[in-house]
Backbone as numpy.savetxt, mean C-alpha at the origin, in Angstrom:
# Nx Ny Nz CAx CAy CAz Cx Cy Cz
-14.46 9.72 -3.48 -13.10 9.22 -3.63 -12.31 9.56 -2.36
-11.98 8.71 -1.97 -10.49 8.60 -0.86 -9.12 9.70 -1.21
-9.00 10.27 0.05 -7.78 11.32 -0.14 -6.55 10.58 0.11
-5.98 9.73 -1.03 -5.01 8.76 -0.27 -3.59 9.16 -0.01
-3.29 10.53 -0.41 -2.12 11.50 0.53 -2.73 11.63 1.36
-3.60 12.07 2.29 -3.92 12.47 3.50 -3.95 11.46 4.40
-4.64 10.36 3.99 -4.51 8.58 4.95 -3.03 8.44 4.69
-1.92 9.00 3.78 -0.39 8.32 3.75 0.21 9.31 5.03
-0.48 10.71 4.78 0.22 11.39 6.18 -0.56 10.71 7.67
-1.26 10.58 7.77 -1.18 10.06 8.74 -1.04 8.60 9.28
-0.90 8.03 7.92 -0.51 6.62 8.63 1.13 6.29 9.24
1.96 8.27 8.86 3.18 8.20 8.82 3.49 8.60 10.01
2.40 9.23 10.63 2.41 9.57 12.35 3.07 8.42 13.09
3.92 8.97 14.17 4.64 7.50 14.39 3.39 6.97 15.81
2.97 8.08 16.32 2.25 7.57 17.72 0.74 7.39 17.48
0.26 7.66 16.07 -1.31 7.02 15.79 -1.32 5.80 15.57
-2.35 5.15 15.99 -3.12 3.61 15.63 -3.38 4.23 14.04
-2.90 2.87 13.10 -3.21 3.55 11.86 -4.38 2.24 11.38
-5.03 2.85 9.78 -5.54 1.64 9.16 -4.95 0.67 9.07
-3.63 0.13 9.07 -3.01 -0.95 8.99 -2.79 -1.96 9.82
-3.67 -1.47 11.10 -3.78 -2.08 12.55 -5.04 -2.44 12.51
-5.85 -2.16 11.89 -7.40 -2.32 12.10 -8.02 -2.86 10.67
-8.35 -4.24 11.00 -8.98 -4.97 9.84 -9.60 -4.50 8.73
-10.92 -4.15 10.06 -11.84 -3.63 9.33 -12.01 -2.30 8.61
-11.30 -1.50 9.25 -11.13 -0.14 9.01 -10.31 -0.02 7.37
-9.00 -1.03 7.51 -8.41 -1.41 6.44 -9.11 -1.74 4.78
-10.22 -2.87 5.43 -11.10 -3.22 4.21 -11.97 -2.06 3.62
-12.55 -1.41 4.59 -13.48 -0.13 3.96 -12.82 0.49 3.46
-11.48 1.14 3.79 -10.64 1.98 2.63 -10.39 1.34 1.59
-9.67 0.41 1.12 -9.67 -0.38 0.11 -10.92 -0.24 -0.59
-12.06 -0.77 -0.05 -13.56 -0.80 -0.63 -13.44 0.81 -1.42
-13.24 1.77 -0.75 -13.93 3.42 -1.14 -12.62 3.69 -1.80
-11.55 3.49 -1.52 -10.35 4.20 -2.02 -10.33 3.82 -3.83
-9.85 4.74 -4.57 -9.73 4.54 -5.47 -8.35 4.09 -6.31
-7.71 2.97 -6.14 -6.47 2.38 -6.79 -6.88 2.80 -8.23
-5.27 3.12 -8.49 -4.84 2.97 -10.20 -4.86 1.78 -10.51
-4.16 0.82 -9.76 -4.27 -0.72 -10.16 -4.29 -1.93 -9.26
-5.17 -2.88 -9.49 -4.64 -3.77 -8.17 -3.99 -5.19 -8.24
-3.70 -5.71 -8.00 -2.45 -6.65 -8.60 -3.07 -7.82 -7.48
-2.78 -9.39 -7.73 -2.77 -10.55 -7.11 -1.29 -10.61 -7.29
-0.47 -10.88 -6.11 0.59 -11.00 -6.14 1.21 -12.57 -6.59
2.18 -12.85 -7.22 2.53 -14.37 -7.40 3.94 -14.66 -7.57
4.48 -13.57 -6.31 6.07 -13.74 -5.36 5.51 -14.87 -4.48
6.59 -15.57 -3.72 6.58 -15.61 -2.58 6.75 -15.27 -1.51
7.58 -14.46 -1.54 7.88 -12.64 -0.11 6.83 -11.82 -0.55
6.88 -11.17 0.39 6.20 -9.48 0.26 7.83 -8.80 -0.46
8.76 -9.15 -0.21 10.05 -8.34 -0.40 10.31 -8.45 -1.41
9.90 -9.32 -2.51 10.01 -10.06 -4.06 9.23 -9.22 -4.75
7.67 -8.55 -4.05 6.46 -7.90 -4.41 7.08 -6.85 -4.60
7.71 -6.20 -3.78 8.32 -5.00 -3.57 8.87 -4.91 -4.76
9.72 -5.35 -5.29 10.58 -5.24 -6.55 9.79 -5.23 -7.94
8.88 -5.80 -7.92 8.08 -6.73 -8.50 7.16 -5.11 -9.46
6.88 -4.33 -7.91 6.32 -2.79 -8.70 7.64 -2.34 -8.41
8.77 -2.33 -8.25 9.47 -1.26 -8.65 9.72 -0.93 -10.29
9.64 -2.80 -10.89 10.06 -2.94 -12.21 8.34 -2.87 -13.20
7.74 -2.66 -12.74 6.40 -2.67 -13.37 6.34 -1.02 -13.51
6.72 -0.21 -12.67 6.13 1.08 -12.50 6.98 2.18 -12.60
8.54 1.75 -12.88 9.80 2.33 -12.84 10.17 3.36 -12.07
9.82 2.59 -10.44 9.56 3.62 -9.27 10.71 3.13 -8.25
11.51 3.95 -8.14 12.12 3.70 -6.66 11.47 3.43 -5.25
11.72 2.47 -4.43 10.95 2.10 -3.25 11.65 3.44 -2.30
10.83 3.62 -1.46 11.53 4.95 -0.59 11.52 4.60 0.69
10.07 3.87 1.15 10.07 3.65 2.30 8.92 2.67 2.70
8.96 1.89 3.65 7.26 0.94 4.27 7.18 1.05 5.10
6.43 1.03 5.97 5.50 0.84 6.70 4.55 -0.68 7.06
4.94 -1.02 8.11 4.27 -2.10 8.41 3.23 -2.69 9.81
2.04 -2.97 9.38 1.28 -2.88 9.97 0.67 -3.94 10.52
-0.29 -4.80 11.35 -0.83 -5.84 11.56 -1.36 -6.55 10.64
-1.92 -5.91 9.46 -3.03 -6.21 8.47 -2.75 -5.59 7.26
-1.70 -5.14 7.11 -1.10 -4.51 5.92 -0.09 -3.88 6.27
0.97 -3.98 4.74 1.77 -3.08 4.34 1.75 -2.19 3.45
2.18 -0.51 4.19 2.20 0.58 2.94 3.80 0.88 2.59
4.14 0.79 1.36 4.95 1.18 0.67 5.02 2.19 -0.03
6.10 3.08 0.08 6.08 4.49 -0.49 6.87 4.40 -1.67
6.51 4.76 -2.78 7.69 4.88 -3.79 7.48 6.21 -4.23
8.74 6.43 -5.41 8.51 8.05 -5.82 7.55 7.76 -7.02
6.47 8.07 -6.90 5.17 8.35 -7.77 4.27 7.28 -7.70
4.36 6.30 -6.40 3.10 5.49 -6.39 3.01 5.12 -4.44
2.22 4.84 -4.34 2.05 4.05 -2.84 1.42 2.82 -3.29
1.36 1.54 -2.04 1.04 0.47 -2.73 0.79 -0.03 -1.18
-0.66 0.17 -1.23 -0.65 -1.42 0.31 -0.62 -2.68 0.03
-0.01 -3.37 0.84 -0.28 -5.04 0.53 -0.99 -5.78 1.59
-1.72 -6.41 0.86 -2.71 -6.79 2.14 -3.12 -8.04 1.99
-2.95 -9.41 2.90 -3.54 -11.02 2.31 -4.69 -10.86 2.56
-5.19 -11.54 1.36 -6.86 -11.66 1.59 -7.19 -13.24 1.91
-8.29 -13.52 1.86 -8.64 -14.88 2.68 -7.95 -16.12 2.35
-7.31 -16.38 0.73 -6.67 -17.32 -0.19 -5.12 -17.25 0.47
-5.00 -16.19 1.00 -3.71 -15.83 2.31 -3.00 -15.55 0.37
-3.14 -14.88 -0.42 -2.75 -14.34 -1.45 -2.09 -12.83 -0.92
-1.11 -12.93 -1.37 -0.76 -10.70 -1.40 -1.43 -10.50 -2.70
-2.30 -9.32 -1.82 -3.05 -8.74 -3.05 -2.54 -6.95 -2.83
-2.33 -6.76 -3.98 -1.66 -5.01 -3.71 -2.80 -4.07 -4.52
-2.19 -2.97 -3.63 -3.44 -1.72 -4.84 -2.70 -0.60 -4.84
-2.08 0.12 -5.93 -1.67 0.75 -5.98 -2.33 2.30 -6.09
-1.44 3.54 -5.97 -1.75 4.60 -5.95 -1.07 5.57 -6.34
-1.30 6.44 -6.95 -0.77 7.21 -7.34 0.08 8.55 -5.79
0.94 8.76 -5.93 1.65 9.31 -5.11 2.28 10.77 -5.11
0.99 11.88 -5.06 1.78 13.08 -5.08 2.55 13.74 -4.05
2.70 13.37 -3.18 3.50 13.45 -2.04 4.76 12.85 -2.22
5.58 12.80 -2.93 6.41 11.71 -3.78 6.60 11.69 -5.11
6.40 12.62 -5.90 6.58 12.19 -7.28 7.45 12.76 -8.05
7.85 12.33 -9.08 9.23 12.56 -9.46 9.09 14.00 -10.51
């Protein structure tokens, strides 16, 4: 299992190349990481998505992060990358967030 506080601290480094820059690197975490849930998105924004788990998960958004190949979103008690997959769909996966929780 994936330490996915430890990939959130450092994807928060402001001067590292993170997974969210790197495709591939991106997909293998996803692949190994272990989401609580993963969602096909069916907003039309990413910014609609955003709301979308705030009201699903009764989580305040705190902060994102945005990347070439994904977005990480911080809320208090979940993280959530969003990432299009080939259907150019937002597909999200959420996480549980102890670095953050209420």
């Amino acid at each position: 299992m994936v330490n996915c506080n430890s990939f959130i601290s450092k994807l928060l480094e402001p001067s590292s190349m993170t997974l969210l820059d790197d495709e591939t690197l991106l997909k293998g975490f996803l692949e190994k990481a272990k989401p609580c849930a993963i969602y096909i998105g069916t907003c039309i924004s990413l910014h609609e998505e955003f709301h979308v788990l705030e009201r699903e998960f009764e989580a305040k958004l705190i902060d994102t992060k945005e990347g070439k190949y994904g977005v990480l979103a911080i809320y208090d008690g979940i993280l959530a990358i969003f990432y299009k997959n080939q259907s150019d769909q937002i597909v999200f996966f959420v996480f549980k967030n102890i670095l953050y929780s209420r």
